[in-house]
ZADOGU-730239 format. One line per 2 residues: number of its first residue (from 1); their letters; for each residue x, y, z of C-alpha. Coordinates in Angstrom, 3 decimals. Example, Ala and Ser with C-alpha at 12.3 -4.5 7.8 and 13.67 -1.06 7.14 Angstrom:
! ZADOGU-730239
1	as	12.300/-4.500/7.800 | 13.670/-1.060/7.140
//
This chain:
! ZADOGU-730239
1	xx	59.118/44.883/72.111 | 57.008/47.013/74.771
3	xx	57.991/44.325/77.511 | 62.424/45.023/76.400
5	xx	61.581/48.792/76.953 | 61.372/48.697/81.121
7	xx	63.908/46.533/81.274 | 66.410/48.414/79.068
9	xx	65.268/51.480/81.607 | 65.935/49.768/84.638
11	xx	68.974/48.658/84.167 | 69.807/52.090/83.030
13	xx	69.192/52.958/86.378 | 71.033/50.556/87.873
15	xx	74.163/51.522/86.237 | 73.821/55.073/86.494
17	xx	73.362/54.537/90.409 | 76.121/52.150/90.913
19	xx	78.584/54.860/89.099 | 77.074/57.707/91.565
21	xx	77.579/55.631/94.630 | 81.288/57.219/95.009
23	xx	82.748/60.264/94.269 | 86.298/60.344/92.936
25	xx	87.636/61.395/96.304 | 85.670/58.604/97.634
27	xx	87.994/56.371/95.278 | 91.235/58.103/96.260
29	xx	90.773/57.558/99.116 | 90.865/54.295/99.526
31	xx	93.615/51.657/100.938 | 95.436/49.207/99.070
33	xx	96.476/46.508/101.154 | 100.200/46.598/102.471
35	xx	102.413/43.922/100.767 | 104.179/43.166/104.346
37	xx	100.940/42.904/106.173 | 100.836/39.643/108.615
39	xx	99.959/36.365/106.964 | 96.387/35.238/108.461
41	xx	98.229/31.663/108.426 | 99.872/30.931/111.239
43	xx	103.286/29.492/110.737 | 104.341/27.112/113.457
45	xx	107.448/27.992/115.847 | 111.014/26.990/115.235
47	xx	110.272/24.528/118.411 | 107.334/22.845/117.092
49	xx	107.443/19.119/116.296 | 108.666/18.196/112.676
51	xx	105.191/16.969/111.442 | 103.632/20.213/112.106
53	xx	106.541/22.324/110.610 | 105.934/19.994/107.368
55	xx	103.126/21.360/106.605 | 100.835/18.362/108.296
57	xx	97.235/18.969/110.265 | 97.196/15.301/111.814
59	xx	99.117/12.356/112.557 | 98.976/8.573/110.989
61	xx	98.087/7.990/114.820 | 95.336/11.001/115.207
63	xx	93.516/9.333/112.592 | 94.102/5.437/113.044
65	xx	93.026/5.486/116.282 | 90.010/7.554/116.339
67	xx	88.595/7.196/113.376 | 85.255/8.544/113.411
69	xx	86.701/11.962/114.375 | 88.002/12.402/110.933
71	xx	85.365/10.469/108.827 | 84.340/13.292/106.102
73	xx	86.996/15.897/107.038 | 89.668/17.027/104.722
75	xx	93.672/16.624/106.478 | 96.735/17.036/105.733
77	xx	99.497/14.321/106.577 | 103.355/14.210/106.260
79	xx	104.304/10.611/106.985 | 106.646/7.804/105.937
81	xx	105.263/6.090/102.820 | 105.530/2.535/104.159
83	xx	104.187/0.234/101.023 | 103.526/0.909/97.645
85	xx	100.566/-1.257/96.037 | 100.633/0.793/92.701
87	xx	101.019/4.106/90.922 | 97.832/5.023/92.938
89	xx	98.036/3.476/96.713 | 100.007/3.323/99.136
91	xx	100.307/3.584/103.093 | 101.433/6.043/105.642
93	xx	103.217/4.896/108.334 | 102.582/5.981/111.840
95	xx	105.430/7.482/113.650 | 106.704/6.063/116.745
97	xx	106.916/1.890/118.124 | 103.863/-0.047/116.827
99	xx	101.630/-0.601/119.931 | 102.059/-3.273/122.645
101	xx	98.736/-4.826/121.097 | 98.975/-5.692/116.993
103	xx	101.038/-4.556/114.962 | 101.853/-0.987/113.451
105	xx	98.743/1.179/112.163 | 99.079/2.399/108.745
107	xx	96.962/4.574/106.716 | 95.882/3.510/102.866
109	xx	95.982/6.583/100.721 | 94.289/6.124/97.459
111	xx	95.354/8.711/94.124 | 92.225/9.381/92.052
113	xx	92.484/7.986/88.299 | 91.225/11.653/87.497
115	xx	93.595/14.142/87.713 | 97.319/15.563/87.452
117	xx	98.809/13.066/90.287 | 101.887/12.251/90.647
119	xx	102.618/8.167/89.804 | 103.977/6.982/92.914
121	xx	106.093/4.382/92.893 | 109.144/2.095/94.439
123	xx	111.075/5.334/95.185 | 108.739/6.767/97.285
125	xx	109.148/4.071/99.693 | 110.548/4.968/102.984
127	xx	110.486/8.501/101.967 | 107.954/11.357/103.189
129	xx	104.916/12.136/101.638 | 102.476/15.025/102.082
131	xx	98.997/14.277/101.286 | 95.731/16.624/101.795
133	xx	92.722/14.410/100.865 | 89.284/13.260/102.539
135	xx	89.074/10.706/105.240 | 86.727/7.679/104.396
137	xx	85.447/4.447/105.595 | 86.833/1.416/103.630
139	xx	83.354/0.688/101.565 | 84.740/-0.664/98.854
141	xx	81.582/0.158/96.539 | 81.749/3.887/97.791
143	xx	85.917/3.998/97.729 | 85.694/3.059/94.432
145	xx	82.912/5.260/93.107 | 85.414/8.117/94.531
147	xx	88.708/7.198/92.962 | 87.494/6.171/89.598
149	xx	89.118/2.658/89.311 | 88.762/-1.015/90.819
151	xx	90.807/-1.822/94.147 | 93.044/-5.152/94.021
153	xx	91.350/-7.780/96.320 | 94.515/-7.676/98.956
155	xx	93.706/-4.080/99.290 | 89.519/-4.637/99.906
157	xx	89.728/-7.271/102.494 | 93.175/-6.025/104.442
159	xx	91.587/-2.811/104.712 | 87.650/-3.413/104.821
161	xx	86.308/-0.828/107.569 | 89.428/1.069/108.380
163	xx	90.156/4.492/107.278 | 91.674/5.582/104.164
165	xx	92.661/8.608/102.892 | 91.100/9.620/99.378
167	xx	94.173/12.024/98.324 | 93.463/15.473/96.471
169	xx	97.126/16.195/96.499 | 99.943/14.416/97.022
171	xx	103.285/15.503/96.949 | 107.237/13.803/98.224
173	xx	109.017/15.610/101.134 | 112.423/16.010/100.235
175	x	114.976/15.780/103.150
//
């Protein structure tokens, strides 16, 4: 009981100091923030390129082709949904003619089994989808650990050391 005593006292003082720390002209005084002040977003231009004005940080292509650049990092990516393996993966197309060399790169996204997703399915294809999520390495151990469920085996050896995207949202564009 002797040891609640100082404590009791000291937060006493505490509170008592905290209240004294302003008078109430001290509290008129102060500034509410304006309703019309300036968004610290910036919104992109009328003129910029339709990706960007979608809402998008990076391209299919940005990450396809340098990988390691985004390995870790969080993105956001409006794309084409090309294929649709599932209610939980599919790929993003990358805009533009495949390159001279191989064929078209496209970027698995993979829908966590925990969590309000939306199912994604046939109608999605060859639509628009934004998706914010995590840029990985295809280790199928560690993908899996991440999304909660088992990948089909088309999906572990097509994709074995690419990048994927591990969404957090995921969302259709409409036109």
């Amino acid at each position: 009981m002797r040891k609640r005593a100082p404590i009791f006292f000291m937060a006493l003082i505490v509170l008592v100091s905290f209240g004294a720390g302003c008078g109430a002209t001290d509290r008129d005084a102060t500034v509410e923030p304006s309703p019309t002040a300036p968004s610290p977003i910036p919104h992109p231009s009328p003129s910029a390129p339709e990706w960007l004005t979608a809402g998008a940080t990076n391209r299919v292509e940005e990450i396809t082709d340098a990988p390691n650049a985004f390995i870790g990092k969080t993105v956001t990516v409006v794309a084409e949904v090309d294929n649709v393996y599932g209610p939980r993966a599919f790929t993003l197309n990358s805009e533009g003619p495949p390159p001279t060399k191989g064929a078209r790169k496209d970027l698995l996204t993979l829908v966590p089994k925990v969590g309000g997703f939306p199912e994604v399915g046939a109608q999605w294809k060859e639509g628009k989808a934004r998706v914010t999520g995590v840029v990985q390495r295809m280790v199928v151990k560690d993908v899996e650990r991440e999304i909660g469920w088992e990948l089909p085996a088309n999906l572990k050896s097509r994709f074995i050391g690419k990048p994927v995207l591990i969404a957090r949202s995921v969302g259709q564009v409409l036109r």
